[in-house]
C-alpha positions in Angstrom: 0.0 0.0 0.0 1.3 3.4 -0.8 -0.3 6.7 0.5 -0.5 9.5 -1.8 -2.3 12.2 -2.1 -5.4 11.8 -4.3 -8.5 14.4 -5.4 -11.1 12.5 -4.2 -13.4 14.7 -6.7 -11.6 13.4 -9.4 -11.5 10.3 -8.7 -15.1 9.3 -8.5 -15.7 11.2 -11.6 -13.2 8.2 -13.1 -15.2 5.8 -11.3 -18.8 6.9 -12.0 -17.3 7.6 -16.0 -16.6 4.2 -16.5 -19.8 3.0 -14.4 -21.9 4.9 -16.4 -22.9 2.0 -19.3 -23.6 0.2 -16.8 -26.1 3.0 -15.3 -27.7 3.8 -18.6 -28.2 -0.5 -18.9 -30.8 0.2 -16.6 -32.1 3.5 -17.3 -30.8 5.2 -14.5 -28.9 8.2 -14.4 -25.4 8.9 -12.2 -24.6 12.2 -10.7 -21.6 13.3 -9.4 -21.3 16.8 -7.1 -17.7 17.7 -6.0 -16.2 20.4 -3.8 -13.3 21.4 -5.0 -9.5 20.3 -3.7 -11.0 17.7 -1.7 -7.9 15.8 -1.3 -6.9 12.5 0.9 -4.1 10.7 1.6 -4.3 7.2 0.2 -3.0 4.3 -1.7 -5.3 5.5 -5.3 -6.1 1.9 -5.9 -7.4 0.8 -2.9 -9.5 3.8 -2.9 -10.7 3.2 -6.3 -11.9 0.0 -5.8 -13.7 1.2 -2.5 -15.7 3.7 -4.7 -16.3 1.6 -7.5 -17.8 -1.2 -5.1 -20.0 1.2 -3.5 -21.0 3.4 -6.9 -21.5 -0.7 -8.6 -23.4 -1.5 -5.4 -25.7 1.8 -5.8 -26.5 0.8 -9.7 -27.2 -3.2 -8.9 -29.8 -2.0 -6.1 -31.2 1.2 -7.5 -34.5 1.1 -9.1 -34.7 1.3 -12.8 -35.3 4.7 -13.6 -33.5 6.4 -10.9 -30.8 8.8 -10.4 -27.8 8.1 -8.1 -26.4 11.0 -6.5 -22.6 10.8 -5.6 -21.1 13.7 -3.5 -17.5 14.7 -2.4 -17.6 17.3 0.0 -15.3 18.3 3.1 -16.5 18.2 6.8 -15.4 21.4 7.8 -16.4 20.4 11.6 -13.6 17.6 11.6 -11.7 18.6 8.6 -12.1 15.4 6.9 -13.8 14.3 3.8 -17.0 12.6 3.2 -18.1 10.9 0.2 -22.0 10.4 -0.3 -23.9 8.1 -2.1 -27.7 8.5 -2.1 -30.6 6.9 -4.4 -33.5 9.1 -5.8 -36.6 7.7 -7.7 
C-alpha cells in the first residue's frame, strides 16, 4: 500500500465515468457533485476499488429509472472528507 495524495473529486468522476454504461443499462442516471481540492491521503487503488464497489453496489440495487447522487464534499467540523452516495426515484 502506498499513500498519496489523491483528489477525491476526481477520482469518483473516473469511477462513476466508466460506471456509467452500466447505469444507462438500466435506465438510471449517475450524478456526481464535487467540492473542489477535496484531497486525501491514500493508496489510489485501494480507494478506487472502494468507490467503484459502492457506486457498482448503488447501480445493482437502485431502481430502474432512478438517479444516483454521488457527493464529495469536506467536513469542515472535523476537517475530513466525506463521500455520499444516495438513491433518488
Amino acid at each position: 500500500m502506498t499513500p498519496e495524495v489523491v483528489d477525491l473529486g476526481e477520482l469518483v468522476r473516473g469511477v462513476t465515468s466508466s460506471l456509467s454504461i452500466l447505469a444507462e443499462e438500466r435506465q438510471q442516471r449517475l450524478q456526481v457533485t464535487s467540492a473542489e481540492h477535496v484531497r486525501v491521503s491514500a493508496d489510489r487503488l485501494v480507494l478506487r476499488d472502494a468507490v467503484t464497489n459502492v457506486v457498482d453496489n448503488a447501480i445493482k440495487y437502485a431502481p430502474s429509472g432512478s438517479t444516483i447522487d454521488v457527493r464529495v464534499d469536506a467536513d469542515t467540523h472535523h476537517d475530513s472528507p466525506r463521500f455520499v452516495r444516495r438513491r433518488r426515484m
